[in-house]
VOGU-3710 file (C-alpha; in Angstrom, 3 decimals, decimal comma):
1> xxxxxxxxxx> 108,788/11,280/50,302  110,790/14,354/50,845  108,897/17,082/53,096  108,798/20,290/51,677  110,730/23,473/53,477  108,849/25,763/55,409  109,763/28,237/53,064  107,967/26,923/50,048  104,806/25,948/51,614  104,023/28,378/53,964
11> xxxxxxxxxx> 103,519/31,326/50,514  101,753/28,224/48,827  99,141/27,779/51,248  98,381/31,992/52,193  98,170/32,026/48,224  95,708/28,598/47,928  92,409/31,290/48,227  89,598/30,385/45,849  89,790/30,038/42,110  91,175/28,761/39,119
21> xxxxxxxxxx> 95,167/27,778/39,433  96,953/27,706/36,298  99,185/24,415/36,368  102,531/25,313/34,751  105,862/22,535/34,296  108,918/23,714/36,019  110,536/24,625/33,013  107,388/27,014/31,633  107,532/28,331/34,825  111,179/29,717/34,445
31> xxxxxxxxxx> 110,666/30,305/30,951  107,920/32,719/32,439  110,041/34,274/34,783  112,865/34,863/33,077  110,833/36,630/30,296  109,294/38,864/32,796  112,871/39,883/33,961  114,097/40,675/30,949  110,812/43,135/29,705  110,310/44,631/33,125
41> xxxxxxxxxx> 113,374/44,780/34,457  116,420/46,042/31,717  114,737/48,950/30,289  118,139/50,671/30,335  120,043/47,445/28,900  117,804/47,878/25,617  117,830/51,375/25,684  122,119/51,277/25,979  121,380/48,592/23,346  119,453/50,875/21,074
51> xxxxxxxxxx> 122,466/53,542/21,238  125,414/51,196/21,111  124,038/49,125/17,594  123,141/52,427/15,976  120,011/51,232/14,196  121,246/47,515/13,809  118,099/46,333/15,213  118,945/42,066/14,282  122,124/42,245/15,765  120,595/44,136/18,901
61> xxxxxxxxxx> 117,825/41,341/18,962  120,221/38,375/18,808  122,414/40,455/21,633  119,157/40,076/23,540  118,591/36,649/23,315  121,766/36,279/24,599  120,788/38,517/27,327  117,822/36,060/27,919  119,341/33,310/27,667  122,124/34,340/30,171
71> xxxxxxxxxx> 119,061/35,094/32,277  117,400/31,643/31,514  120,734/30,161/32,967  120,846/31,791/36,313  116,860/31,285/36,919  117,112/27,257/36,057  120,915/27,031/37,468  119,549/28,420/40,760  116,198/26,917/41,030  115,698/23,139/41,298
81> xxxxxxxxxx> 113,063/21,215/42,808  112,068/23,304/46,460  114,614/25,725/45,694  113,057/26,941/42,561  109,940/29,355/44,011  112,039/31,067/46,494  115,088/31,322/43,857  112,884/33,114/41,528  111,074/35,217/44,141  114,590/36,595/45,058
91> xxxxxxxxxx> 115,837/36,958/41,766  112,279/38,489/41,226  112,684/41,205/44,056  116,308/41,577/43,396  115,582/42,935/40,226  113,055/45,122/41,146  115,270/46,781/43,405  118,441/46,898/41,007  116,301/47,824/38,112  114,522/50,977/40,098
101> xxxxxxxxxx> 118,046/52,638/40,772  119,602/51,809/37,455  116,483/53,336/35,340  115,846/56,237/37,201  118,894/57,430/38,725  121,485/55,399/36,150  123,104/53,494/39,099  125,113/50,623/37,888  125,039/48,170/40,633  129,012/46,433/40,719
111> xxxxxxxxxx> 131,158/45,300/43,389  131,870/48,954/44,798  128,392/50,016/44,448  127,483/46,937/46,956  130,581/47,621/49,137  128,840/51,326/49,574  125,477/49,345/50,397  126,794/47,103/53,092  128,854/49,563/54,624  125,950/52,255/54,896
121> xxxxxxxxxx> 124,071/53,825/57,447  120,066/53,496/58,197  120,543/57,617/58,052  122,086/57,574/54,680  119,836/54,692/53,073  116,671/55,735/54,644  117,020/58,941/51,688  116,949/56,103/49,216  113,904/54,226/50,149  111,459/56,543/48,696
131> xxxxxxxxxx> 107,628/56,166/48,179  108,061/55,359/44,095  110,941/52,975/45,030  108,224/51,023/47,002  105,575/51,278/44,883  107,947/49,875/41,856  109,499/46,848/44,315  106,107/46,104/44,990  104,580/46,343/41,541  107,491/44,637/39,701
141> xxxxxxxxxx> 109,164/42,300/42,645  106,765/41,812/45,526  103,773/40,454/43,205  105,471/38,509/40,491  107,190/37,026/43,375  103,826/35,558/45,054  102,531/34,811/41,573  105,415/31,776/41,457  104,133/30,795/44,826  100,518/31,160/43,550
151> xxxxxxxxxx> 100,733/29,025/40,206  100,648/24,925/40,671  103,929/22,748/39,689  103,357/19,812/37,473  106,837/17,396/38,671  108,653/14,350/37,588  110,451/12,042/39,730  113,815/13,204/41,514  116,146/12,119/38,505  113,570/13,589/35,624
161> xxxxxxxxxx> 113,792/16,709/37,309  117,492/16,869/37,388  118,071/15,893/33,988  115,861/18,997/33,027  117,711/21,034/34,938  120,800/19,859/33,269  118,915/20,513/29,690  117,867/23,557/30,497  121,270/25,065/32,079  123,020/23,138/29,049
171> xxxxxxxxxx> 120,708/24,372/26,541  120,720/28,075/27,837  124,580/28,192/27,906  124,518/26,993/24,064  122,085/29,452/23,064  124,212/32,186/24,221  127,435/31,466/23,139  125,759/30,090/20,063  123,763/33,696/19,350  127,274/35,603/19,926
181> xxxxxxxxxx> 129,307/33,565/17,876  126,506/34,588/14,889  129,345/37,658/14,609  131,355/37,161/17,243  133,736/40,076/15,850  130,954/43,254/16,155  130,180/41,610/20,063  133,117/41,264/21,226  133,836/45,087/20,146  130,969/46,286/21,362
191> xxxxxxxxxx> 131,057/44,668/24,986  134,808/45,816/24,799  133,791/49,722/24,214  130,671/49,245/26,044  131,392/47,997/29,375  128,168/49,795/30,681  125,965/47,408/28,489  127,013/44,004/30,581  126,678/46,652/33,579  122,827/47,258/32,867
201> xxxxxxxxxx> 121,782/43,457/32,671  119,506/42,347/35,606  119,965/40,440/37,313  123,286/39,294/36,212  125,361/42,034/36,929  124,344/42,549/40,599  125,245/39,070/41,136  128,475/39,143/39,351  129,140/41,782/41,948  127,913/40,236/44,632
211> xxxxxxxxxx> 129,824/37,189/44,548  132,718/39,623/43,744  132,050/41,687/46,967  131,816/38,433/49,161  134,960/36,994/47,647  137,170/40,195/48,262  136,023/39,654/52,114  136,673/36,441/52,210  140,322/37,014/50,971  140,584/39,782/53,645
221> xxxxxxxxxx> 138,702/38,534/56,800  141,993/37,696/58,812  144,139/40,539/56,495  147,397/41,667/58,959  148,009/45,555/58,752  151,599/46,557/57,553  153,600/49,308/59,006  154,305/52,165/57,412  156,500/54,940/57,943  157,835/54,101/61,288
231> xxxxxxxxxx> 160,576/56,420/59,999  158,364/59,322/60,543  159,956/62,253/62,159  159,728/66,032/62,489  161,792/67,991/60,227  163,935/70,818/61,191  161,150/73,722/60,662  158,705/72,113/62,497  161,155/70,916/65,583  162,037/74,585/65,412
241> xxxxxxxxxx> 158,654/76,065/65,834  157,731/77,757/68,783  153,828/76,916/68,743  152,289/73,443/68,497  150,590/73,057/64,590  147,162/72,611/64,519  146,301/71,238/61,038  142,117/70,386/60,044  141,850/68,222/57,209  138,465/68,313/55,936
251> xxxxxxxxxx> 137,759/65,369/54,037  134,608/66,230/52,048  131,436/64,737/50,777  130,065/64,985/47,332  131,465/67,911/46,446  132,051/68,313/42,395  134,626/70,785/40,725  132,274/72,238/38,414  130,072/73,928/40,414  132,975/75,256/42,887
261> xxxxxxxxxx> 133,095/79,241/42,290  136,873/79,366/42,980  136,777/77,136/39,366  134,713/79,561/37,464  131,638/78,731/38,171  128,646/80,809/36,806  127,366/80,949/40,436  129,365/82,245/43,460  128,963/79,315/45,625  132,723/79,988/47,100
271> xxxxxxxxxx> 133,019/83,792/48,346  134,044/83,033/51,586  136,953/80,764/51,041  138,106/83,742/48,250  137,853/86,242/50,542  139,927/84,330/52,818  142,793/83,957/50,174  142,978/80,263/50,189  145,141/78,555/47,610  142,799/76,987/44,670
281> xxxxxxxxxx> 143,926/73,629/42,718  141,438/74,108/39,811  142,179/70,426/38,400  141,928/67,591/41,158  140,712/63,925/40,000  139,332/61,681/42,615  140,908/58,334/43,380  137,270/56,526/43,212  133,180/57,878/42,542  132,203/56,520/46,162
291> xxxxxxxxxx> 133,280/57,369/49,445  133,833/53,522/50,007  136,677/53,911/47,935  138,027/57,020/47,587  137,879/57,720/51,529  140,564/55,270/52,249  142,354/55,820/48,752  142,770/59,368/49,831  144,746/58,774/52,987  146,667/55,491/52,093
301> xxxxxxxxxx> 150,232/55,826/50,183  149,002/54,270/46,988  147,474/56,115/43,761  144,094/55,237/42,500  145,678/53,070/39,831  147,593/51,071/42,875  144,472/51,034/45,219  142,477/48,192/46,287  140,319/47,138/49,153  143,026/44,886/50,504
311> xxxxxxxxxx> 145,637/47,153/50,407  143,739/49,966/51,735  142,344/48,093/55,332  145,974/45,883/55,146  148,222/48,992/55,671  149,275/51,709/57,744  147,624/55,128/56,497  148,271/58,870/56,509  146,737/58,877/60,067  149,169/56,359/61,401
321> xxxxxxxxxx> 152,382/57,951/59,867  151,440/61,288/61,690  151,401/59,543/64,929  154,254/57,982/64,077  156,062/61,065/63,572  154,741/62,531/67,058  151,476/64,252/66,338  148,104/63,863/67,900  145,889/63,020/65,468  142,035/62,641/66,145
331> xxxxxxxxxx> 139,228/61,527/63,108  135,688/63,361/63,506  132,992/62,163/62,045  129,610/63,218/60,553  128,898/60,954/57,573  128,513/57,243/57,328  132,044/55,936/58,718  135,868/56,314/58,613  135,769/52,876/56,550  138,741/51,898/59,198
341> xxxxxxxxxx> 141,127/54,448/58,489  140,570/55,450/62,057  140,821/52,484/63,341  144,269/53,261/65,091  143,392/56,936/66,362  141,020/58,782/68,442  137,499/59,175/66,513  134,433/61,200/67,743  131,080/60,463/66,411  128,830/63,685/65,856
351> xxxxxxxxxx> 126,040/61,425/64,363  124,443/60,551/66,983  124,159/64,301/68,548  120,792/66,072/68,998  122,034/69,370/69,483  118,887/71,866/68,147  121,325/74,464/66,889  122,691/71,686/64,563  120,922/68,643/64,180  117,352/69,341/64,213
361> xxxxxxxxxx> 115,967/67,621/61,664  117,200/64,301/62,509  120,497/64,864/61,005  123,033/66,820/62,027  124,911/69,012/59,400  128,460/70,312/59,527  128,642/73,270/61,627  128,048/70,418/64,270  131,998/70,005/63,984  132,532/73,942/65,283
371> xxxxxxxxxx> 132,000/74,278/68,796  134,122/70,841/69,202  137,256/72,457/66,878  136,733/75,821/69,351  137,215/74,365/72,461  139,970/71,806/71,216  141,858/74,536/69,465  141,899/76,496/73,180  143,433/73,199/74,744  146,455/72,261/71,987
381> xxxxxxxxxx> 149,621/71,641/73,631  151,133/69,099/71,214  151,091/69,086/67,438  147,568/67,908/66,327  146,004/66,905/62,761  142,181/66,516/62,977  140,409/64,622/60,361  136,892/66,338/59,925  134,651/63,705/57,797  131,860/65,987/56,357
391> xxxxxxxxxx> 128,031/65,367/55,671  128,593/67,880/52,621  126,527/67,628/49,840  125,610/63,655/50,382  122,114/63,392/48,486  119,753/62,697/47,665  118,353/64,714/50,363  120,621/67,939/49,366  118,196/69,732/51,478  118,778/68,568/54,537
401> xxxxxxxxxx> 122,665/69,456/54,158  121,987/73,149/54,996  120,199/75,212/57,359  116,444/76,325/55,779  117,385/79,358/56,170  121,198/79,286/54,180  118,526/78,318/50,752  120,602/81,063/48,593  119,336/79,816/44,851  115,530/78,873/44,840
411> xxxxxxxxxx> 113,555/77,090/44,179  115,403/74,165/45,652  114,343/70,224/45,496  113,158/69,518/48,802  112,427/65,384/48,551  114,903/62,958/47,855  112,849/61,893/45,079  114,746/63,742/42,472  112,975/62,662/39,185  110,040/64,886/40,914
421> xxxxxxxxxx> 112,027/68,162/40,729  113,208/69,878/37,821  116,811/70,047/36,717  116,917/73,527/38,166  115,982/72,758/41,752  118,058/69,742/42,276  120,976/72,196/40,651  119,800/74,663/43,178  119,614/72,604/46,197  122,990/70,983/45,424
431> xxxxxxxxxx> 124,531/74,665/45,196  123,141/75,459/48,185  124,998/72,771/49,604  128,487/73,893/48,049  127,406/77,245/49,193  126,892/76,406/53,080  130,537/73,695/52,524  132,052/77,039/51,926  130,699/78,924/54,511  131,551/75,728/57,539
441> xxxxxxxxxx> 135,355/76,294/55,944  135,323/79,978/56,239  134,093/79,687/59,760  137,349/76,572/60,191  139,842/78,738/59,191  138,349/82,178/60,889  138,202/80,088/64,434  141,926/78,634/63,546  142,919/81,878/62,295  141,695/83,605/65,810
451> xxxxxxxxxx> 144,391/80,838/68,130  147,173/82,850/69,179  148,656/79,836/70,757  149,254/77,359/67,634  150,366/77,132/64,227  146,899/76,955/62,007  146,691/75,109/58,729  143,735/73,755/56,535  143,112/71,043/53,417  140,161/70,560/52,027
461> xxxxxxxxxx> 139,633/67,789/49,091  135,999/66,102/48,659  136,224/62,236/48,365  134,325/62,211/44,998  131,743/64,164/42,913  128,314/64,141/42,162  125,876/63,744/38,774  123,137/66,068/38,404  120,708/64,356/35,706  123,198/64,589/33,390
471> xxxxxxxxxx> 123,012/62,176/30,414  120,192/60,577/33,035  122,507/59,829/35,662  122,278/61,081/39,440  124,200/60,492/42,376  128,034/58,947/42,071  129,478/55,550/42,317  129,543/54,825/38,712  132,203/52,530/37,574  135,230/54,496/37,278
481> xxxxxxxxxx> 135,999/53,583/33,448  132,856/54,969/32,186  131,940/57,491/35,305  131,475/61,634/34,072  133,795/64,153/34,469  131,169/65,430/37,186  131,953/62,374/39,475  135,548/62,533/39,078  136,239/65,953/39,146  136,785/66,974/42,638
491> xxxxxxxxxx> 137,393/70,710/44,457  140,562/70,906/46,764  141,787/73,824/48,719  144,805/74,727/50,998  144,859/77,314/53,506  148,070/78,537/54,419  148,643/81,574/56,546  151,862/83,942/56,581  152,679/82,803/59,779  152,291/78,719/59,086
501> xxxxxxxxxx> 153,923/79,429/55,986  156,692/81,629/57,599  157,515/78,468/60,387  157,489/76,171/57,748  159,663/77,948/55,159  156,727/77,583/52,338  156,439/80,279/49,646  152,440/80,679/49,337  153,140/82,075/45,527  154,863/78,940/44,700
511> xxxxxxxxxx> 152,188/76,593/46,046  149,366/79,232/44,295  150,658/78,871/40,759  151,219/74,863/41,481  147,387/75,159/42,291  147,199/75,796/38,545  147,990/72,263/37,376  146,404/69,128/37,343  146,525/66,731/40,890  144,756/64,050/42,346
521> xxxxxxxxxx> 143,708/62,561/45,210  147,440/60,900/44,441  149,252/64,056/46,086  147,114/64,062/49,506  149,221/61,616/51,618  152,167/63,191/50,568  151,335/66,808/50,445  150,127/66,330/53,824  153,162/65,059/55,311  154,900/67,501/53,419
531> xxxxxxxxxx> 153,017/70,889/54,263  153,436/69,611/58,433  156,949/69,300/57,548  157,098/64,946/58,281  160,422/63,163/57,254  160,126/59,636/56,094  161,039/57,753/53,372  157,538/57,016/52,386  156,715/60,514/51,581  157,550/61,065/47,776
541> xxxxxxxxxx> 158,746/63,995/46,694  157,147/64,052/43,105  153,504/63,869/44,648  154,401/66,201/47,540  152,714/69,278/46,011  154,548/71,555/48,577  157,995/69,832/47,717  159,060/72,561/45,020  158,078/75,367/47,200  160,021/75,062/50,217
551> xxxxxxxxx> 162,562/78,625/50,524  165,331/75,841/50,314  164,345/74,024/47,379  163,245/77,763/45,309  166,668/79,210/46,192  168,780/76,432/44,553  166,489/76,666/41,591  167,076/80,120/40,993  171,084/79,287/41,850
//
């Protein structure tokens, strides 16, 4: 007789206290468990249901069975014999744990959303593990979990037990197709509109993305990186420049359009970068709704609609092209990572600092980056682009993003468990963190501004936006097909002074009225290469927002 694994009698026998046992077949038991999952565990999958069948209550029930039976599938496909206990305990706590971010804070949990996950930091994820996260893992995973290790097993023989297994996986598979095919035409249009309904089933999804996440590694774990733009050289304007450029490009954090005062917002959260006179582009979309995509979509040569993991860590970058072309280039960092576009460059880490002035609460925020930029600016002697990777407005601890004392609009949410603050004070604590972004860039371009001894140039662009409770959703990384405009809509500034503009033969007029239409995160690599004046043949003129404003280019226009 097989022995059992550690792993199944170990819970058994902590769980074998006193009292009355219920004895349960291995089939009731995953009957059990999957109807647990799908009543405790897809509140937002009926309430999406609710919406999308308008009242057609049958044809939402049958869509459920479907649900359940899909369910039924994975818990008796995944279980057998010793397996089955801790199969259903994980599926149990997985979830909980899926289930507690998609109700409350409307994450969908895909392939990018575990992509963010395993490329996180204990700093970053710590803000997520909250006190009513707990209680609900606990509550909803951690006890129905030790209830399958609590109840007794009545078994068959080795071969009785795999043809029930074979039943039940057979049987679950015909009772879903067979409850869509009831009118196959009104589900198949409403999972085609709808994506966000298969996106809410637990535990399905998260495992669909799972599997999806561990096969795009797998294809990539031994992925070559291509060169690009080995071209790369200085252009005449540059070559001809009698300082070194010093260019900061701050790649920020969180940051949303709509709540950027240089776009109209009700508030004033930008005055400093207005009074500064930086060039504005009101309507920027963001290559992805997480920073483990957009980050490296922003800095690689191909558009969001290109983009993919592979071809993101299996080519050259912006970064790389710079050096190519002769220019020091150095990535900073104060958030969770330079998800390897970095990986060919000087980085600094300003995580790990303790400096009181910046990092006292156990997290350092921005103006951590200011000393470093003063005493580097003092010591350029080459052209240099630094990459500043901002903290920003990363929630949901928006608090911690500022100094106490920079709290402009009160009351502001000070937990991270938002669905205890009002709409107001998470609005107010997220403005406050605009409102301090815009003061650390005032204080960039005043200390660049202040060098006598280079040529001083600043982008901004935030990596992705941010949702607010709106329509019940907080945070970002929703899937990009069905994400708000408040996690794709991104701010992006460019600070150009006379003489920059004067070295590099740029009209500032030009570039403020091009400001005025739409971009993307599309036109970074190439604006980039085009405001530092960088020749190649990868640089493409059409996404180059500084092409068209070049003295050259304006005077043959008006010829």
């Amino acid at each position: 007789m097989l022995k059992k694994p550690f792993f199944v009698t170990i819970p058994a026998r902590i769980l074998q206290f006193p009292g009355y046992r219920p004895c349960l077949s291995p089939l009731a038991l995953n009957l059990l468990v999957a109807g647990f999952i799908m009543a405790a565990h897809n509140a937002t999958f009926w309430s999406l249901g609710y919406r999308v069948f308008d009242g057609m209550l049958l044809k939402q029930a049958v869509f459920g069975v479907a649900a359940f039976a899909l369910t039924l599938l994975l818990v008796a496909g995944l279980g057998f014999r010793w397996l089955q206990r801790p199969a259903l305990a994980f599926l149990l706590l997985l979830s909980a744990v899926t289930s507690y971010y998609m109700d409350t804070l409307g994450v969908v949990i895909d392939r990018d959303m575990i992509q963010n996950a395993a490329t996180t930091t204990v700093t970053e994820a710590k803000h997520l593990v909250t006190p009513n996260f707990v209680l609900h893992v606990a509550g909803f995973g951690i006890v129905p979990a030790l209830m399958v290790f609590w109840v007794r097993l009545s078994r068959g023989g080795l071969w009785r037990d795999i043809g029930a297994t074979v039943l039940t996986v057979g049987l679950s598979a015909a009772l879903f197709l067979g409850a869509l095919m009831t009118d196959l035409r009104t589900y198949a249009a409403v999972l085609r509109k709808n994506r966000e309904l298969t996106a809410a089933v637990q535990p399905a999804a998260p495992l669909n993305g799972a599997i999806q996440y561990a096969a795009m590694m797998l294809r990539t774990r031994n992925i070559e990186v291509l060169p690009l733009g080995r071209d790369a050289q200085k252009g005449a304007n540059l070559s001809a420049a009698d300082k070194p450029v010093l260019a900061v490009i701050v790649a920020g954090e969180t940051a949303r359009a709509q709540n950027f005062g240089l776009n109209g917002y009700a508030r004033d959260t930008t005055p400093e970068l207005a009074a500064r006179g930086v060039i504005n582009f009101a309507d920027v979309s963001s290559c992805g709704t997480a920073t483990a995509t957009s980050l490296p979509c922003m800095f690689s040569k191909f558009g969001r609609r290109e983009f993919s993991y592979s071809k993101g860590i299996g080519n050259e970058n912006l970064l790389d092209v710079l050096t190519h072309a002769g220019f020091d280039v150095e990535w900073w960092e104060n958030n969770t990572g330079d998800k390897a576009i970095a990986d060919r460059v000087t980085a600094r880490r300003m995580t790990d600092l303790t400096t009181p002035e910046h990092c006292a609460r156990g997290e350092c925020i921005d103006s951590v980056f200011l000393d470093f930029l003063r005493d580097k600016a003092e010591a350029i002697t080459r052209d240099t682009v630094i990459v500043i990777h901002q903290i920003g407005s990363h929630g949901p601890a928006y608090y911690l993003r500022y100094p106490p004392d920079f709290a402009r609009f009160k009351p502001d949410c000070q937990t991270p468990e938002l669905k205890e603050c009002s709409v107001d004070e998470i609005v107010n604590a997220y403005d406050n963190t605009i409102a301090f972004t815009d003061h650390f860039l005032g204080e960039v371009i005043d200390l660049l501004d202040s060098s006598d001894t280079v040529l001083p140039a600043m982008i901004y662009a935030s990596d992705h936006g941010e949702s607010l409770g709106e329509n019940g959703l907080y945070l970002h990384g929703a899937p990009y097909f069905m994400a708000p405009q408040e996690q794709t809509k991104v701010p992006m500034v460019m600070w150009v002074p006379d003489r920059f503009a004067a070295a590099m033969s740029l009209n500032t007029d030009c570039l403020r009225a091009r400001g005025a239409q739409a971009a993307s995160h599309d036109n970074l690599f190439h604006t980039a290469l085009g405001l530092m004046d960088v020749e190649t043949e990868v640089r493409q003129a059409a996404l180059d927002l500084t092409a068209e404003c070049r003295h050259d280019k304006l005077s043959k226009v008006l010829k």
